[in-house]
SERO-4910 file (N, C-alpha, C, O; in steps of 0.05 Angstrom, whole numbers):
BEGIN
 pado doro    nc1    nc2    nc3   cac1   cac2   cac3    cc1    cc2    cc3    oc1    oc2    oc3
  Unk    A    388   -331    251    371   -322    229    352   -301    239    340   -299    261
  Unk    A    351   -284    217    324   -258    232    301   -262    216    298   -277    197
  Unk    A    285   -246    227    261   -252    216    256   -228    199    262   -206    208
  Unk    A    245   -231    173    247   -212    153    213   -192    163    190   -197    170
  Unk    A    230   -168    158    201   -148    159    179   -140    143    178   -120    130
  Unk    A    163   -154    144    132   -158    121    126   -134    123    113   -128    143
  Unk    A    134   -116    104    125    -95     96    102    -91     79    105    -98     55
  Unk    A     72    -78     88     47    -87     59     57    -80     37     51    -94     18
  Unk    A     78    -50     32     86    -44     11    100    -74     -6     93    -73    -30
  Unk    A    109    -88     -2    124   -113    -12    114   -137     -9    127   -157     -2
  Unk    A     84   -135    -13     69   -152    -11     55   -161    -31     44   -140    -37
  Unk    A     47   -177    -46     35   -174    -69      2   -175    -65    -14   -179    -83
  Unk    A     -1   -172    -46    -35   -163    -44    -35   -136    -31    -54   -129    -17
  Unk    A    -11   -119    -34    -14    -95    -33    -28    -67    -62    -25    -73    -85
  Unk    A    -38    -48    -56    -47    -38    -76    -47    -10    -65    -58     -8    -44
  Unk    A    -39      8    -73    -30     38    -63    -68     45    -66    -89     34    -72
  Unk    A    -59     69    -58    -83     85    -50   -106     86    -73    -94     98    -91
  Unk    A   -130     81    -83   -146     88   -101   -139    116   -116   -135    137   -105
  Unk    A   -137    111   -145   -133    138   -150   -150    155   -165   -146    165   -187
  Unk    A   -171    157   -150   -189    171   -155   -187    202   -143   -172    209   -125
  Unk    A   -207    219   -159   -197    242   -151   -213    258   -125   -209    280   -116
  Unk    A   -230    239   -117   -244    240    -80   -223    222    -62   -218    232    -40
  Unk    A   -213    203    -66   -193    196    -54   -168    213    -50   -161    218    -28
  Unk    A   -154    223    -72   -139    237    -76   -133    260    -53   -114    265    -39
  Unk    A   -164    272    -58   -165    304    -36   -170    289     -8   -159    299     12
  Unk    A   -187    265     -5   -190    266     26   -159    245     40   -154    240     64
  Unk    A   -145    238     18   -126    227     36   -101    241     40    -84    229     52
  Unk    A    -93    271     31    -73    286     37    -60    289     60    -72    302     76
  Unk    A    -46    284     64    -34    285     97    -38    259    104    -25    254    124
  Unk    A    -54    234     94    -60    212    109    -42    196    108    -46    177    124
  Unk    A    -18    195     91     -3    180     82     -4    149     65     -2    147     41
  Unk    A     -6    126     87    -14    111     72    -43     89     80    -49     67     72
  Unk    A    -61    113    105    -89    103    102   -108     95     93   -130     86    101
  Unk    A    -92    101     65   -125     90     44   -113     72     25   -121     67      3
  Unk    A    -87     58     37    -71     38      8    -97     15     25   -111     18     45
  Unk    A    -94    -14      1   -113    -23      4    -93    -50     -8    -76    -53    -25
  Unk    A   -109    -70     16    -96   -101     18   -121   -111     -4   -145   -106      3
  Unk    A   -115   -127    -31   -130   -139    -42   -126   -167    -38   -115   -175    -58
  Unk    A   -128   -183    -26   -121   -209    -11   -148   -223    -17   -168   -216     -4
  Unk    A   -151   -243    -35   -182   -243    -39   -196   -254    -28   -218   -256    -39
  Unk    A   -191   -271      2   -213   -276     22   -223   -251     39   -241   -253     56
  Unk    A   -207   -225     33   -211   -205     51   -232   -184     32   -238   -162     42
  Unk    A   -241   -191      8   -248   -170     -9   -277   -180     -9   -283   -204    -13
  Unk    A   -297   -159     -2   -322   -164     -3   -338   -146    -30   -336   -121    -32
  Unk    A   -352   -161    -50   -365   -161    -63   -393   -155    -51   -404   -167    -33
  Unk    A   -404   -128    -67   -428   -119    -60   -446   -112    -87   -436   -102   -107
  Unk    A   -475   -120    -85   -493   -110   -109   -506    -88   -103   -518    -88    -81
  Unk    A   -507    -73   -113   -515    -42   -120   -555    -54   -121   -565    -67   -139
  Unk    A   -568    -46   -101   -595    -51   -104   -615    -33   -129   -637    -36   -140
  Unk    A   -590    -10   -130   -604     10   -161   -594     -3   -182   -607     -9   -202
  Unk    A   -577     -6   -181   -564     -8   -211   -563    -46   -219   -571    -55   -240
  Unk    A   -550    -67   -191   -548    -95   -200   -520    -90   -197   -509   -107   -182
  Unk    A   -499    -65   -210   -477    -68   -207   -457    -93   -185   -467    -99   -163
  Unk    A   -434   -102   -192   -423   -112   -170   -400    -81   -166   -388    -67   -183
  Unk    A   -401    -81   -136   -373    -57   -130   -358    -85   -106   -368   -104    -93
  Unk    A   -326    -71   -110   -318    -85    -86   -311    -61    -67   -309    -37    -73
  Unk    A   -305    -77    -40   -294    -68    -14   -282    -76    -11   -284   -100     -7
  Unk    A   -241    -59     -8   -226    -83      6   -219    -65     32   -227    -43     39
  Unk    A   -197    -88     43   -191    -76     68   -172    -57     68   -154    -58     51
  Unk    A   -171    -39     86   -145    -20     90   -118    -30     92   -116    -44    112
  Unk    A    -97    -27     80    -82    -31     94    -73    -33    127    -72    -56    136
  Unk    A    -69    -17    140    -67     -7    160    -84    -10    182    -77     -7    205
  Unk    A   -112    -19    174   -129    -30    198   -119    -67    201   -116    -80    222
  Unk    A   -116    -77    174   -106   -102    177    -84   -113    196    -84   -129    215
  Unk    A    -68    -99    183    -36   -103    201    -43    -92    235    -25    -96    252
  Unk    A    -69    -78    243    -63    -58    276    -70    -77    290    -63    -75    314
  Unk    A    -87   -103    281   -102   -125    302    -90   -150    297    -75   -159    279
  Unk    A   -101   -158    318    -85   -187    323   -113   -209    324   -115   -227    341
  Unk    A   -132   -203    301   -158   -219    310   -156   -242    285   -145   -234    264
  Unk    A   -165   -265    286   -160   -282    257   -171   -274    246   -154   -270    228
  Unk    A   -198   -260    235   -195   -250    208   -185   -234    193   -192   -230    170
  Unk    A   -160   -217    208   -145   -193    193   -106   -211    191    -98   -230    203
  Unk    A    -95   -194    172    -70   -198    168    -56   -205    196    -45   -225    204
  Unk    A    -61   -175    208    -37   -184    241    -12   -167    240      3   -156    224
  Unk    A    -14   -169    250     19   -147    255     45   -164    250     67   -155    245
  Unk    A     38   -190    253     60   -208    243     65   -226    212     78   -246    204
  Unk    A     37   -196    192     40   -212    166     18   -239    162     25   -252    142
  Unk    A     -1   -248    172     -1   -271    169     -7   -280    142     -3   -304    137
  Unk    A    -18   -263    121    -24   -263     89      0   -257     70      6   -263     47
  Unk    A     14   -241     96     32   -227     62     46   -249     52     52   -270     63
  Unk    A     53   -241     23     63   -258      6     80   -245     -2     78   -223      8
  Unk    A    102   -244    -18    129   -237    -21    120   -218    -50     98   -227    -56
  Unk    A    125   -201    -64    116   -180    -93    140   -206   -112    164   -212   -110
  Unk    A    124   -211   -125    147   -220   -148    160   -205   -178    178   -217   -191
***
């Protein structure tokens, strides 16, 4: 048996790049640097001290999967979940 390749794209806490249109221009050439793991122990909630707003922060794709530390995914997947 092999071991299947956890791709973030085929993940269901995967989320392509923000599509905003400052995202847009600064990620050209970046490929897929700015897709974003919504995994929701990894998503930090922040209050706007002007406004009260809540904004979130999630993680990069791509910084998740590069380390091998327990709080990130891992290079061996340890979050992903299969896209249904």
């Amino acid at each position: 048996m092999t071991d299947e390749l956890k791709l973030c794209k085929d993940c269901k806490w995967y989320s392509p790049k923000n599509q905003g249109w400052l995202h847009r221009f600064v990620a050209i050439g970046l490929n897929d640097r700015y897709d974003m793991c919504v995994y929701p122990p990894l998503i930090e909630e922040k209050r706007s001290p002007v406004t009260g707003e809540v904004d979130c922060e999630y993680a990069f794709c791509h910084l998740q999967r590069e380390f091998s530390i327990p709080a990130t995914c891992g290079p061996d997947g340890r979050y992903w979940e299969a896209n249904e």
